[in-house]
MIZALUM-461428 format. One record per residue (C-alpha): residue in three letters; x, y, z negated; residue number from 1. Coordinates in Angstrom, 1 decimal. Last residue first. Layout:
BEGIN
ala,X,Y,Z,NUM
...
//
This chain:
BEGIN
unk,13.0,24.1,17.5,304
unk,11.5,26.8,17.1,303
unk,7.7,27.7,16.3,302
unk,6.5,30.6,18.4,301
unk,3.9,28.5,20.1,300
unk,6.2,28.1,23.4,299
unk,8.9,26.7,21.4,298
unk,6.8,24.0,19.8,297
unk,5.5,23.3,23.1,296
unk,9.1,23.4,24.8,295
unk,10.8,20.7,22.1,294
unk,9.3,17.2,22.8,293
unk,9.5,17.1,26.6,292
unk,12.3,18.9,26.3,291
unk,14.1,16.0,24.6,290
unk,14.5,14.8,28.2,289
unk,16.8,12.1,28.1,288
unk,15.6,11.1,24.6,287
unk,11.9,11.5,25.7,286
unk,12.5,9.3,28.7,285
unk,13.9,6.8,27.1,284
unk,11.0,6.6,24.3,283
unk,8.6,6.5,27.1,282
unk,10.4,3.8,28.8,281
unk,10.2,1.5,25.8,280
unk,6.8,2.5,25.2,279
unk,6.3,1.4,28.4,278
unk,8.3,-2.9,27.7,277
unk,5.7,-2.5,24.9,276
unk,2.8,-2.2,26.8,275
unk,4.1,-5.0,29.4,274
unk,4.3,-6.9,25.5,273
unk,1.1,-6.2,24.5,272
unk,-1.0,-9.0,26.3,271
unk,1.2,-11.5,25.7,270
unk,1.2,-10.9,22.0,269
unk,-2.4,-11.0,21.7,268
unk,-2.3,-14.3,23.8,267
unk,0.3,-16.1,21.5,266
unk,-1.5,-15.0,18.4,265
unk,-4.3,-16.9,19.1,264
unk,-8.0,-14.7,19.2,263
unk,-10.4,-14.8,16.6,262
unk,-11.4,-11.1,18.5,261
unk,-11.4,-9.1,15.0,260
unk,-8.8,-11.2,13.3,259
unk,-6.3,-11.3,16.0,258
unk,-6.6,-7.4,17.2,257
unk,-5.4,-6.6,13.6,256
unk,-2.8,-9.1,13.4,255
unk,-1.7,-7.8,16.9,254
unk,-1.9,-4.2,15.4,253
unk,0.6,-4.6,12.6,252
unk,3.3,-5.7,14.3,251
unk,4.9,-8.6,12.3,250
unk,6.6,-10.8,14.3,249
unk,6.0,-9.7,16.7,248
unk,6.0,-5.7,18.3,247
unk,3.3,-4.0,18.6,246
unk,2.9,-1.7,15.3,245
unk,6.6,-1.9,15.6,244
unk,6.4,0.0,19.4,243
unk,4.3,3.0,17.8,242
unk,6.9,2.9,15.1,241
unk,9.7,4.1,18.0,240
unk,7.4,6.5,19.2,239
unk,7.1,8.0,16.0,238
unk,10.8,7.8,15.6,237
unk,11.8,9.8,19.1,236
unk,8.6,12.4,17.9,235
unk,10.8,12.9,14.8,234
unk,14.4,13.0,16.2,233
unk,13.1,15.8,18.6,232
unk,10.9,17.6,15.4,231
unk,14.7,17.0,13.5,230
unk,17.1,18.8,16.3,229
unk,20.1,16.9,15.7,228
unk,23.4,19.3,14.7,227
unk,25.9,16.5,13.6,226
unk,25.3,17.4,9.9,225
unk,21.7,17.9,10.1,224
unk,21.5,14.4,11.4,223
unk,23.8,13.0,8.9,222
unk,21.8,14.6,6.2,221
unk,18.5,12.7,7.8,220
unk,19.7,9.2,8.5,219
unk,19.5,8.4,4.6,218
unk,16.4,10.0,3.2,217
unk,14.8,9.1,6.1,216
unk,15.5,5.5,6.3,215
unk,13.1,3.9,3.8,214
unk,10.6,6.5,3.6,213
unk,9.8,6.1,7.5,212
unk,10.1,2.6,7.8,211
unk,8.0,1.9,5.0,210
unk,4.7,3.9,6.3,209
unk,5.2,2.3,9.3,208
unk,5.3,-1.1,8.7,207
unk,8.4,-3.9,8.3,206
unk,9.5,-6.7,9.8,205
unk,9.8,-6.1,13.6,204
unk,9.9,-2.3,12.8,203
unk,13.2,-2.9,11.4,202
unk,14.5,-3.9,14.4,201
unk,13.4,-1.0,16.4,200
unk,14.3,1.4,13.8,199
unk,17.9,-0.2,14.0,198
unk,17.9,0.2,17.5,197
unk,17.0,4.1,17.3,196
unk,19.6,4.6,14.7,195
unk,22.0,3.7,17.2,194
unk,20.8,5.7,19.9,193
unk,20.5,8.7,17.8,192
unk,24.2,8.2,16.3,191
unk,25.1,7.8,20.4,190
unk,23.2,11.1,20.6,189
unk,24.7,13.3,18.1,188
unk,28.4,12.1,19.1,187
unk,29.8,9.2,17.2,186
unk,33.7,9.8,16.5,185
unk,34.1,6.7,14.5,184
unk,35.7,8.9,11.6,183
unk,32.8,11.5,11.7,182
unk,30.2,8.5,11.6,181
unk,32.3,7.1,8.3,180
unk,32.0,11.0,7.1,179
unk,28.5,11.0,7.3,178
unk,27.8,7.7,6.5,177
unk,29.6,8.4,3.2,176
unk,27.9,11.6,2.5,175
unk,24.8,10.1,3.5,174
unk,25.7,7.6,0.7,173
unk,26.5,9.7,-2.1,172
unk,25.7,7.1,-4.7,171
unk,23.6,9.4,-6.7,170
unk,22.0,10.1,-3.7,169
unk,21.1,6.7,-2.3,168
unk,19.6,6.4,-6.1,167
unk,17.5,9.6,-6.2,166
unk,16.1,8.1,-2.6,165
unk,15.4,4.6,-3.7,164
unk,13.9,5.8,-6.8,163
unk,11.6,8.7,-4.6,162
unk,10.7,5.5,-2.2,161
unk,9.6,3.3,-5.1,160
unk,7.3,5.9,-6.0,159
unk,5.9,6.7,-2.0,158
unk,5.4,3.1,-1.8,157
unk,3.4,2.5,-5.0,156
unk,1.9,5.9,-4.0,155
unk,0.9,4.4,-0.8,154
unk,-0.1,1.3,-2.1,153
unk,-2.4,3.4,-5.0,152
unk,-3.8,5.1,-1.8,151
unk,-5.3,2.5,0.3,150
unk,-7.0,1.0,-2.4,149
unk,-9.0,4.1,-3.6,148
unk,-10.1,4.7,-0.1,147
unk,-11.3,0.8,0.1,146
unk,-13.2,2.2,-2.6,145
unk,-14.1,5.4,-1.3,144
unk,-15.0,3.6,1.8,143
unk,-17.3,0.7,0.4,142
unk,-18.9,3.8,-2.2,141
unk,-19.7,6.0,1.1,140
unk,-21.0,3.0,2.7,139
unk,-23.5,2.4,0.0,138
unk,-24.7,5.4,0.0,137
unk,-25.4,5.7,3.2,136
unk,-24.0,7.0,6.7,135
unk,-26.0,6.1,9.9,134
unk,-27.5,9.3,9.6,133
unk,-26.0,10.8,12.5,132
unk,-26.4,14.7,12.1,131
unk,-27.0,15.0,8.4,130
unk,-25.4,11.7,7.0,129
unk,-22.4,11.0,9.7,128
unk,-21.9,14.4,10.9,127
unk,-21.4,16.0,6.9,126
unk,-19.1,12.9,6.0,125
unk,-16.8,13.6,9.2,124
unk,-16.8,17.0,8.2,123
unk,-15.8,16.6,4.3,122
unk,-13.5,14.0,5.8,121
unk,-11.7,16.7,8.0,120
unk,-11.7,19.8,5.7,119
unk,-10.0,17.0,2.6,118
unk,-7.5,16.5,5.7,117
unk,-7.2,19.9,6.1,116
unk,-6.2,21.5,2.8,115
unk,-3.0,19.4,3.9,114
unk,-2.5,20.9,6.8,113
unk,-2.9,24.4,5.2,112
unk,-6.0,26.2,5.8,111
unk,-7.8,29.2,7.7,110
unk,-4.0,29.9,9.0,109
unk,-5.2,30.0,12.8,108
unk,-3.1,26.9,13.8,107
unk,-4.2,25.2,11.1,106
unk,-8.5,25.9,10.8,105
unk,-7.8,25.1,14.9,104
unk,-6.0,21.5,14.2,103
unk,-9.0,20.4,11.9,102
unk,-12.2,21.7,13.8,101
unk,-11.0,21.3,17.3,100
unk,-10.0,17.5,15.9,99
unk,-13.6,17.3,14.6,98
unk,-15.9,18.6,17.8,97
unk,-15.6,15.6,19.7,96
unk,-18.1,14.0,16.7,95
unk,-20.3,17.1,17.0,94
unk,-20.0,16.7,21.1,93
unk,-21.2,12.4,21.2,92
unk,-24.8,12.9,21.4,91
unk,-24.4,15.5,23.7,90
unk,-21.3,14.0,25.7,89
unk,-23.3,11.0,26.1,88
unk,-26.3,12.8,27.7,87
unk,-24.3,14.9,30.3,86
unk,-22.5,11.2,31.5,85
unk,-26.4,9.4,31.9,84
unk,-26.9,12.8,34.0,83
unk,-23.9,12.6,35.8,82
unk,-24.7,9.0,37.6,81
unk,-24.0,5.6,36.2,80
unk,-21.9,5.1,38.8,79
unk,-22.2,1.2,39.7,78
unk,-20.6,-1.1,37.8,77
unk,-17.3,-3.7,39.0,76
unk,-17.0,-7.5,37.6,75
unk,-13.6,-8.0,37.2,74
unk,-12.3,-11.1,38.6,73
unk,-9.6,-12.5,36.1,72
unk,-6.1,-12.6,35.9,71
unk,-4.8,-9.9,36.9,70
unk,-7.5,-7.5,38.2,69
unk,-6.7,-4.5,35.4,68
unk,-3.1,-4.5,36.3,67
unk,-3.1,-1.3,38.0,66
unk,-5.7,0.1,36.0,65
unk,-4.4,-0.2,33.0,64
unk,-0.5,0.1,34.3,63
unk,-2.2,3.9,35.2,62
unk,-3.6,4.5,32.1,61
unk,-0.9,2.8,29.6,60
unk,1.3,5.2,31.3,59
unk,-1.1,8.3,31.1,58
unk,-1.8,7.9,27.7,57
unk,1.9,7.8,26.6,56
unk,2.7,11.3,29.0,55
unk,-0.4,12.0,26.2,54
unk,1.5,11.8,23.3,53
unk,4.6,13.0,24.7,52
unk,3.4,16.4,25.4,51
unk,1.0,16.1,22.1,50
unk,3.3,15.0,19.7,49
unk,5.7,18.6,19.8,48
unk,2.6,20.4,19.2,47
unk,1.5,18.8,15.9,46
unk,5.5,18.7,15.0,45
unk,5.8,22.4,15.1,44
unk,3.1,22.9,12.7,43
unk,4.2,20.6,10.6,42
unk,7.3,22.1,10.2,41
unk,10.5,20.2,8.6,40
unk,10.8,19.3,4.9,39
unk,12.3,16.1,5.4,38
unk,10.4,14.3,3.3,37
unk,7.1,16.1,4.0,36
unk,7.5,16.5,7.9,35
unk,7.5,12.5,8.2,34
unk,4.5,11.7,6.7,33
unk,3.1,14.4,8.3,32
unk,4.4,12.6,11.5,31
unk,3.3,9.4,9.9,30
unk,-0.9,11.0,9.5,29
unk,-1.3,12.1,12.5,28
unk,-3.3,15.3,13.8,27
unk,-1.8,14.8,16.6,26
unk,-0.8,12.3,19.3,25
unk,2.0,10.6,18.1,24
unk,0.7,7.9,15.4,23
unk,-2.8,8.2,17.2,22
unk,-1.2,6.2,20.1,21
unk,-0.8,3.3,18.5,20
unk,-4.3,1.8,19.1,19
unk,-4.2,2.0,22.8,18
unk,-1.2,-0.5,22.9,17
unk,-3.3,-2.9,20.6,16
unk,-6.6,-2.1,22.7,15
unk,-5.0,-2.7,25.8,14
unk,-2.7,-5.2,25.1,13
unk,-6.0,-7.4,24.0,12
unk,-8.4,-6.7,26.8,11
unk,-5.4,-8.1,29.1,10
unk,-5.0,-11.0,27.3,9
unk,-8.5,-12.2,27.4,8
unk,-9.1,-11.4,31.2,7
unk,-11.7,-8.8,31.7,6
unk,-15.1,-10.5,32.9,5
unk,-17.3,-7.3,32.4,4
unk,-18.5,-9.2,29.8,3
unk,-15.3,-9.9,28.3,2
unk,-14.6,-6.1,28.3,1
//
């Protein structure tokens, strides 16, 4: 993109905004995250990502292109032509193939969604040596052990998160919220609402992962308690932890995007914030709507 004479800022807030979209747009690994501790359907939340997932895509899309000339001449390339296209999609078609693979041995009851993450890497191992061979040993140790990493955190998490959530239980306090939020006379979507802005503020502070095993165990008896569809609520929160992954002071992507470019903060953050200011919109618009959520599940036999 800087060779093409993108501005700095721009290139940034695209590939941070672009980066969150995997949270929604299935197979993700927060929305199973999310189905294991509250019990709900994967199956119907795979679906119910992919409408708002991709109205997402669009967004960034068209405010891409619209702003893509701000600051900076871009320099424009000819059509590379269909053939050039026709050979790309070859070498790229086994790599393409992988979510087909992984959502398909799902929805047709070859394997569980968990069975298919272990289906996934065994895949993506299989392209890289045999079809790609750019896959050693070497890099299967580097990745097993940053693999190795990656999991005792999460089970650090996921073990402080079972304490956290035996003690909020022992002290009955979703039975307190939920009668305090009974009292106040909250209906389901000003409770939504307000929930929504705490997320918002916690994801200035805190990571994904965190977010969702910190408040789950809380918000989610008071949700079944005032009737709230829980694959509506849980595309709302992924959307909602897309914008923390942006957001400063401590969104995850614009540290990311900061060490890879050796780019300033400042400009990283400028870059994402119009990206931000859409997620906004798209979170709005899925609340209004909560169709947009609800109808794919629906339409696949799964409920809401």
């Amino acid at each position: 993109m800087k060779r093409f004479n993108y501005s700095p800022s721009y290139s940034y807030g695209v590939i941070a905004a672009g980066g969150t979209l995997g949270i929604l747009i299935p197979p993700s690994g927060p929305l199973i995250l999310y189905a294991i501790v509250t019990e709900a359907s994967i199956g119907a939340l795979f679906p119910a990502g992919l409408v708002p997932g991709n109205m997402m895509a669009v967004i960034f899309a068209v405010w891409a292109m619209v702003s893509a000339g701000f600051g900076g001449t871009v320099v424009s390339q000819p059509f590379a032509g269909m053939g050039v296209i026709w050979s790309r999609m070859r070498q790229s078609i086994w790599a393409l193939l992988m979510p087909p693979v992984v959502l398909g041995g799902i929805y047709l009851g070859v394997f569980t969604a968990t069975e298919a993450a272990s289906i996934g890497c065994l895949y993506a191992l299989f392209i890289s040596v045999v079809v790609y061979r750019n896959f050693g040993l070497n890099d299967l140790w580097v990745t097993a052990f940053e693999t190795v990493r990656t999991t005792a955190m999460l089970f650090m998490i996921l073990a402080a998160a079972a304490l956290f959530g035996h003690a909020v239980t022992i002290i009955r306090l979703p039975i307190e919220i939920v009668e305090q939020v009974t009292a106040m006379g909250l209906s389901p979507a000003m409770f939504v609402v307000a929930v929504m802005l705490l997320i918002l503020v916690l994801g200035m502070f805190l990571e994904t992962i965190s977010i969702i095993l910190i408040t789950t165990p809380i918000v989610f008896p008071v949700m079944l308690a005032l009737g709230i569809d829980p694959i509506c609520y849980g595309i709302l929160l992924m959307i909602n932890l897309e914008l923390a992954l942006i957001t400063p002071p401590v969104g995850m992507n614009l540290f990311v995007i900061k060490g890879i470019a050796k780019a300033p903060l400042y400009e990283v953050i400028r870059g994402a914030l119009p990206y931000a200011a859409l997620m906004l919109l798209g979170l709005i618009l899925v609340f209004a709507f909560p169709s947009l959520s609800t109808w794919l599940p629906e339409a696949a036999g799964f409920g809401g």
